[in-house]
Biopython code that builds the backbone (N, CA, C, O; Angstrom):
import numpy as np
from Bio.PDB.StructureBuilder import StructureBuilder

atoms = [
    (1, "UNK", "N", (-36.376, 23.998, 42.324)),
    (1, "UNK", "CA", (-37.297, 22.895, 42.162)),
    (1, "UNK", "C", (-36.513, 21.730, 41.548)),
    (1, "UNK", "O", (-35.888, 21.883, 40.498)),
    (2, "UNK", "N", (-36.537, 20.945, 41.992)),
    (2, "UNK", "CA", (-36.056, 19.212, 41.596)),
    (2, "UNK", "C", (-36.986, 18.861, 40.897)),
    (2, "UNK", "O", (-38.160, 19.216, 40.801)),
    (3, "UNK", "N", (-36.052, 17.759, 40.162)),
    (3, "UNK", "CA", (-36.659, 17.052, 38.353)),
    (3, "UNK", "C", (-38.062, 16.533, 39.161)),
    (3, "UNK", "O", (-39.165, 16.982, 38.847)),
    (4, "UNK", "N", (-37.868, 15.461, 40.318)),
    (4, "UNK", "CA", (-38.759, 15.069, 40.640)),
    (4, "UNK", "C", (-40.226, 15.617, 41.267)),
    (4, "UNK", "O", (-41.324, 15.070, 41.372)),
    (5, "UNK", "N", (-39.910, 16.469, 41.500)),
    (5, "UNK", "CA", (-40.896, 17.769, 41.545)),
    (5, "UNK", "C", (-42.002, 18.003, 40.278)),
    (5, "UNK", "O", (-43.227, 18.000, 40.160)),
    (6, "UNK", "N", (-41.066, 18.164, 39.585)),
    (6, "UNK", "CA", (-41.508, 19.233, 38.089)),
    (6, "UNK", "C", (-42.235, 17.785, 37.700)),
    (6, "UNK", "O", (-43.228, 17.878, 36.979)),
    (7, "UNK", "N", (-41.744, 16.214, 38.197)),
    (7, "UNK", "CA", (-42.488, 15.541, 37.347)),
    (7, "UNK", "C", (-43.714, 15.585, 38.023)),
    (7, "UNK", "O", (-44.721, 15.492, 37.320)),
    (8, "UNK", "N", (-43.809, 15.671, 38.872)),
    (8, "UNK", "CA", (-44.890, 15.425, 39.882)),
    (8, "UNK", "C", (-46.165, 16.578, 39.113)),
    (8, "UNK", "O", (-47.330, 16.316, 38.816)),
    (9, "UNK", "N", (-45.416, 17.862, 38.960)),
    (9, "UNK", "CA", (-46.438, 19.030, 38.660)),
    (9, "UNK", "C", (-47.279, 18.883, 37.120)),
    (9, "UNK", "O", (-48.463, 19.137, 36.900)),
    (10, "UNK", "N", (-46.035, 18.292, 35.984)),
    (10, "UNK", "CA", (-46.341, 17.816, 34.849)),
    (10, "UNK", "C", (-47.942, 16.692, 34.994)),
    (10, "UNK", "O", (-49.087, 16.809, 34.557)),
    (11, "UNK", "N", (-47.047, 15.379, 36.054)),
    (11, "UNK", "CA", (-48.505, 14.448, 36.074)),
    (11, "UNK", "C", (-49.731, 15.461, 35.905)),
    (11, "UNK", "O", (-50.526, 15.473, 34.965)),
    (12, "UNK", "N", (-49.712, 16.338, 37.056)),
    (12, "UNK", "CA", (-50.869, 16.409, 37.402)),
    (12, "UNK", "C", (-51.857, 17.615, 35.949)),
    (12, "UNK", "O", (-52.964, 17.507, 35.421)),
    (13, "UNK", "N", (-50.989, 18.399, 35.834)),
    (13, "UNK", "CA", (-51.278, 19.402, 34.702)),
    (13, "UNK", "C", (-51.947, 18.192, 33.462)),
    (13, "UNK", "O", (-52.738, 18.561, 32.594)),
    (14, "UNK", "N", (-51.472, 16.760, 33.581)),
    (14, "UNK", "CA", (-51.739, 16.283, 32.270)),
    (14, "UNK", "C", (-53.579, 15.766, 32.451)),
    (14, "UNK", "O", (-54.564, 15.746, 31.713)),
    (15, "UNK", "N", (-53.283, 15.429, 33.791)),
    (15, "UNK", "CA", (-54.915, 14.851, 34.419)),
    (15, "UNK", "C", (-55.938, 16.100, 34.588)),
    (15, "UNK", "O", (-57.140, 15.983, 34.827)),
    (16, "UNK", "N", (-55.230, 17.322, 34.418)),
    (16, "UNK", "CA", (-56.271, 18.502, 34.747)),
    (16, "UNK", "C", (-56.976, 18.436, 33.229)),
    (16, "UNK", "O", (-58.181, 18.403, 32.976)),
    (17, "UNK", "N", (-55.601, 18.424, 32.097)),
    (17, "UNK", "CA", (-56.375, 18.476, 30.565)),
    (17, "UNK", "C", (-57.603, 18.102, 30.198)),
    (17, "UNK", "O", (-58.380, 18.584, 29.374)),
    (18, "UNK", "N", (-57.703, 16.924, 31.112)),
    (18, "UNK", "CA", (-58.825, 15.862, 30.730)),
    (18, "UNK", "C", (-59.877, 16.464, 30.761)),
    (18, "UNK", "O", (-60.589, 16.637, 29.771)),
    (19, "UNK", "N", (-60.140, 16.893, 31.975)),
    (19, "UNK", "CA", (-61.229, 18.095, 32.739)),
    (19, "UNK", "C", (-61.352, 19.240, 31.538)),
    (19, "UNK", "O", (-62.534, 19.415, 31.244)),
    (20, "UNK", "N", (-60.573, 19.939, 30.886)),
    (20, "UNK", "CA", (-60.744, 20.811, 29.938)),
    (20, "UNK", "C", (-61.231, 20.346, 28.684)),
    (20, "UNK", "O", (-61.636, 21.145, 27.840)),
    (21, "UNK", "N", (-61.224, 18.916, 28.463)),
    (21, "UNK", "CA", (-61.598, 18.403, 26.766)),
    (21, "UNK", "C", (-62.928, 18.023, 27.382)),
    (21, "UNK", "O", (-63.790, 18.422, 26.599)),
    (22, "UNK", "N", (-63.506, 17.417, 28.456)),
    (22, "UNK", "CA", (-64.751, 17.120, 29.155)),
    (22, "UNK", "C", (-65.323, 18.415, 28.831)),
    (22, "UNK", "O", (-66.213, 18.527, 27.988)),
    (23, "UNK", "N", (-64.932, 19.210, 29.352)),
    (23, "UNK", "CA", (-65.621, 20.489, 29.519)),
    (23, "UNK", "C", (-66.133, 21.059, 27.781)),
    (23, "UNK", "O", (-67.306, 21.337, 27.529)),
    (24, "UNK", "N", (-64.978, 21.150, 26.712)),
    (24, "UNK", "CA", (-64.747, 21.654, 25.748)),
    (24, "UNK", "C", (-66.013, 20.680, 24.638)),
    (24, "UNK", "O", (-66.264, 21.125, 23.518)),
    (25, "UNK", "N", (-66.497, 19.753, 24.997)),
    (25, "UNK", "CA", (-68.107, 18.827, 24.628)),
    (25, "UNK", "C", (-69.112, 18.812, 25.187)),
    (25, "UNK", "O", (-70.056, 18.051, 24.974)),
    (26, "UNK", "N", (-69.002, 19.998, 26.297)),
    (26, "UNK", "CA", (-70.143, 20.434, 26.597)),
    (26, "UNK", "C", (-70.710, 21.299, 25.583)),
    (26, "UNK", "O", (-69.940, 22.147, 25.131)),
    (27, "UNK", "N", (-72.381, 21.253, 24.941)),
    (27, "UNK", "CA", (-72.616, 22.281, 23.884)),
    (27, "UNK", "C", (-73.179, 23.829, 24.606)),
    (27, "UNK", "O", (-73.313, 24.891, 23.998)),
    (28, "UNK", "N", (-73.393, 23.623, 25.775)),
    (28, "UNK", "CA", (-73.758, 25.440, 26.450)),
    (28, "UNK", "C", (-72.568, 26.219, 26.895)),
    (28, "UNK", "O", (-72.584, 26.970, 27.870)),
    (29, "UNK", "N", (-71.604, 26.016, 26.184)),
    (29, "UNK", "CA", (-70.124, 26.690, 26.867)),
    (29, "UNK", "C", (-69.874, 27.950, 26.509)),
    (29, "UNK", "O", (-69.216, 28.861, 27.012)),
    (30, "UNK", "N", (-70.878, 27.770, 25.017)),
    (30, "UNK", "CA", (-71.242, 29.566, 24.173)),
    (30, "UNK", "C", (-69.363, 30.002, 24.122)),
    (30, "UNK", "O", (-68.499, 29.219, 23.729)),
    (31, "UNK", "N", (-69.131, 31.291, 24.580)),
    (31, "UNK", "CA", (-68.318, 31.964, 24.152)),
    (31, "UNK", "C", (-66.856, 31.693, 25.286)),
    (31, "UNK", "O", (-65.842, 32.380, 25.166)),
    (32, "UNK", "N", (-66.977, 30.692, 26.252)),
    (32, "UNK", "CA", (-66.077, 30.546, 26.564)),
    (32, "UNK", "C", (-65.284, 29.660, 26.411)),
    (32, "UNK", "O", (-64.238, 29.639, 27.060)),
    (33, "UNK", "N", (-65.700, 28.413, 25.224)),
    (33, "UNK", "CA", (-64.970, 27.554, 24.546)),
    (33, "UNK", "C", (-64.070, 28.157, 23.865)),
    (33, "UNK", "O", (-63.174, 27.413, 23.467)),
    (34, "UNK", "N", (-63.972, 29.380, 23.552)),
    (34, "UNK", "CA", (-62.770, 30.152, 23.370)),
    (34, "UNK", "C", (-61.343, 29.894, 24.173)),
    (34, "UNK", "O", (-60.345, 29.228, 23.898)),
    (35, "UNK", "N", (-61.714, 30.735, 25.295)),
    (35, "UNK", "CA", (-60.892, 30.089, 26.605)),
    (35, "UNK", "C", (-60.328, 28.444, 27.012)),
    (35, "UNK", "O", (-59.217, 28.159, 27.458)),
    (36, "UNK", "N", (-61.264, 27.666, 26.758)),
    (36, "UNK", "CA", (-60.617, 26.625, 26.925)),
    (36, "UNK", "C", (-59.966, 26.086, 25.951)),
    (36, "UNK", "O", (-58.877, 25.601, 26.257)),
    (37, "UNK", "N", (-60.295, 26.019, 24.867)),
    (37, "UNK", "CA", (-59.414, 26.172, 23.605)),
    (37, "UNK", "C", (-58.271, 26.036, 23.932)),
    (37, "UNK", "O", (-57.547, 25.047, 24.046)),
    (38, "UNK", "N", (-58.031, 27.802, 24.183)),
    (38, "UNK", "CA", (-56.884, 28.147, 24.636)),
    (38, "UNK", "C", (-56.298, 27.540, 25.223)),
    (38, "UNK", "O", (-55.306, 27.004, 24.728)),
    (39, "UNK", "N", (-56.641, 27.343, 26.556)),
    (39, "UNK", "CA", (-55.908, 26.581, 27.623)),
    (39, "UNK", "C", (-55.533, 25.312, 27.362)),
    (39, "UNK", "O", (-54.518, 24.840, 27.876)),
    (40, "UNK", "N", (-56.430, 24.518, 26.408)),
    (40, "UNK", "CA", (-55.631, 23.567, 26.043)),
    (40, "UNK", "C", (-54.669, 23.374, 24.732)),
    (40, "UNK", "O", (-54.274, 22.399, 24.093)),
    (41, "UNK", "N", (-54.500, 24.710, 24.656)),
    (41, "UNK", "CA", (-53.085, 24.839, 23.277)),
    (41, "UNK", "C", (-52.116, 25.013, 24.039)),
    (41, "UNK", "O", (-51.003, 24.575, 23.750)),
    (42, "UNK", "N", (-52.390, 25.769, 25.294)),
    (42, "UNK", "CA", (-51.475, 25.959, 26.151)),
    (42, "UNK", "C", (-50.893, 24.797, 26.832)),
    (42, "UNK", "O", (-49.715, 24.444, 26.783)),
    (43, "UNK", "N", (-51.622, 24.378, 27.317)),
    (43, "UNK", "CA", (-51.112, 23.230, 28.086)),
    (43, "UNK", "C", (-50.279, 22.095, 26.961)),
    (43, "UNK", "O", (-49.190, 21.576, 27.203)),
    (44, "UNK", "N", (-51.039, 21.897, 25.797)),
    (44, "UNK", "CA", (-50.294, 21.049, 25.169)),
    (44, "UNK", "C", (-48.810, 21.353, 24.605)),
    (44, "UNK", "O", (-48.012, 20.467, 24.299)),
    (45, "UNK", "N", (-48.544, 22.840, 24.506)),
    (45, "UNK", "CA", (-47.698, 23.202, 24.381)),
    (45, "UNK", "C", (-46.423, 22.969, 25.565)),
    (45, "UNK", "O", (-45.245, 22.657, 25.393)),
    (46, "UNK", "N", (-47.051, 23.205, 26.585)),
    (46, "UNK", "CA", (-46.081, 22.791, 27.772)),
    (46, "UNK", "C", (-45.501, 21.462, 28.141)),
    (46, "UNK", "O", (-44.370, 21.197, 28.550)),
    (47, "UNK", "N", (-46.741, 20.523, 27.856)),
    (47, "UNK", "CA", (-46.321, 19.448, 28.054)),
    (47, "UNK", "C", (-44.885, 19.066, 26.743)),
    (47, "UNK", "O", (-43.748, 18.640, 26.944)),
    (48, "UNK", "N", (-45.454, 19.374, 25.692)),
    (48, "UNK", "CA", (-44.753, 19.185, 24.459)),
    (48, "UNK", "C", (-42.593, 20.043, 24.710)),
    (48, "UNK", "O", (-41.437, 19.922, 24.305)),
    (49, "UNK", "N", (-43.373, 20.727, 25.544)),
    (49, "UNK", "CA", (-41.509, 21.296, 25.521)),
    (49, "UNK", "C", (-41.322, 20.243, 26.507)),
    (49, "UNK", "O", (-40.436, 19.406, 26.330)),
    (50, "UNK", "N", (-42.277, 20.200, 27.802)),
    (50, "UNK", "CA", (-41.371, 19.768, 28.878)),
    (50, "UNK", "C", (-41.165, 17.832, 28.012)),
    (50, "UNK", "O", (-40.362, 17.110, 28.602)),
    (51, "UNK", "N", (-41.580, 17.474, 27.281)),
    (51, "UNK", "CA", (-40.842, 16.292, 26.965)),
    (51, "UNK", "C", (-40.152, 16.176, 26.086)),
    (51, "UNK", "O", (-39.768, 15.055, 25.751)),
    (52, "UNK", "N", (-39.724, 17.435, 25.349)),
    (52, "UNK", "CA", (-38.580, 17.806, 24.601)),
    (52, "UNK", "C", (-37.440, 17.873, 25.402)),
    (52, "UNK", "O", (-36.306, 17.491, 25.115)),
    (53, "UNK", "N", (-37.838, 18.396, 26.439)),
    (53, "UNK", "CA", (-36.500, 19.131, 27.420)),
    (53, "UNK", "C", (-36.270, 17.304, 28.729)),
    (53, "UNK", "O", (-35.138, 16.922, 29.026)),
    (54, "UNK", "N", (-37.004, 16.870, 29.022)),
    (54, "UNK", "CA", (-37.220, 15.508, 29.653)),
    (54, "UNK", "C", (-37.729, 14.665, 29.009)),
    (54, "UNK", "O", (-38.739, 14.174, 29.514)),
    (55, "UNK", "N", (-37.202, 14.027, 27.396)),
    (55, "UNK", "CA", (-37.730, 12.783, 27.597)),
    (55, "UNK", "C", (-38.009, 11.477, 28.052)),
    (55, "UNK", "O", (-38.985, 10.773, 27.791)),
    (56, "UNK", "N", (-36.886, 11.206, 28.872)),
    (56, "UNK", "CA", (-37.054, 9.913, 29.878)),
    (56, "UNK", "C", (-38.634, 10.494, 30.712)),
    (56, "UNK", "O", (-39.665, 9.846, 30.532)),
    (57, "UNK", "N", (-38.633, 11.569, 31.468)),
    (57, "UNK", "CA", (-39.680, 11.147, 32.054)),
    (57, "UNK", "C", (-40.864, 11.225, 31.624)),
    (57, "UNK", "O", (-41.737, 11.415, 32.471)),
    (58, "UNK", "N", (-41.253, 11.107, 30.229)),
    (58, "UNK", "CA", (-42.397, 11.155, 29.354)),
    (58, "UNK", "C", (-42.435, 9.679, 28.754)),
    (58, "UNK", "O", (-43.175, 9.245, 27.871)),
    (59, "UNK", "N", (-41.612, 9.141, 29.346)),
    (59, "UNK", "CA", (-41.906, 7.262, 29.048)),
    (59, "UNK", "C", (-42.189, 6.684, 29.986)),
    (59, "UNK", "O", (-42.402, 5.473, 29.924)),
]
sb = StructureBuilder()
sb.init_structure("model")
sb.init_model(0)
sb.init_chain("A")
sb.init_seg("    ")
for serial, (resi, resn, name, xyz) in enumerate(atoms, 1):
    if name == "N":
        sb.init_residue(resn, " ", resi, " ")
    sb.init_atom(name, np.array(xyz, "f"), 0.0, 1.0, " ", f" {name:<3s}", serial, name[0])
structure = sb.get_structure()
């Protein structure tokens, strides 16, 4: 996979987040705001290396 690739996959992972914090203020989410939680520790975590490891393309 090429840099330009991975940036491409990054964009999009960052626009999915959005969808997960939308979701995560919904108040009937009951016990699976757990899960998204998650997913967004996860994701922030990823993003957070991949612009450790690429910071040019995080500007």
């Amino acid at each position: 996979m090429d840099k330009q690739v991975l940036q491409q996959k990054i964009k999009a992972i960052q626009q999915k987040r959005e969808v997960l914090v939308q979701l995560l203020a919904q108040p009937e989410l009951g016990t699976l705001r757990i899960d998204v939680t998650q997913a967004l520790e996860e994701m922030d975590d990823l993003l957070a290396e991949f612009a450790q490891t690429f910071p040019e393309a995080m500007a």
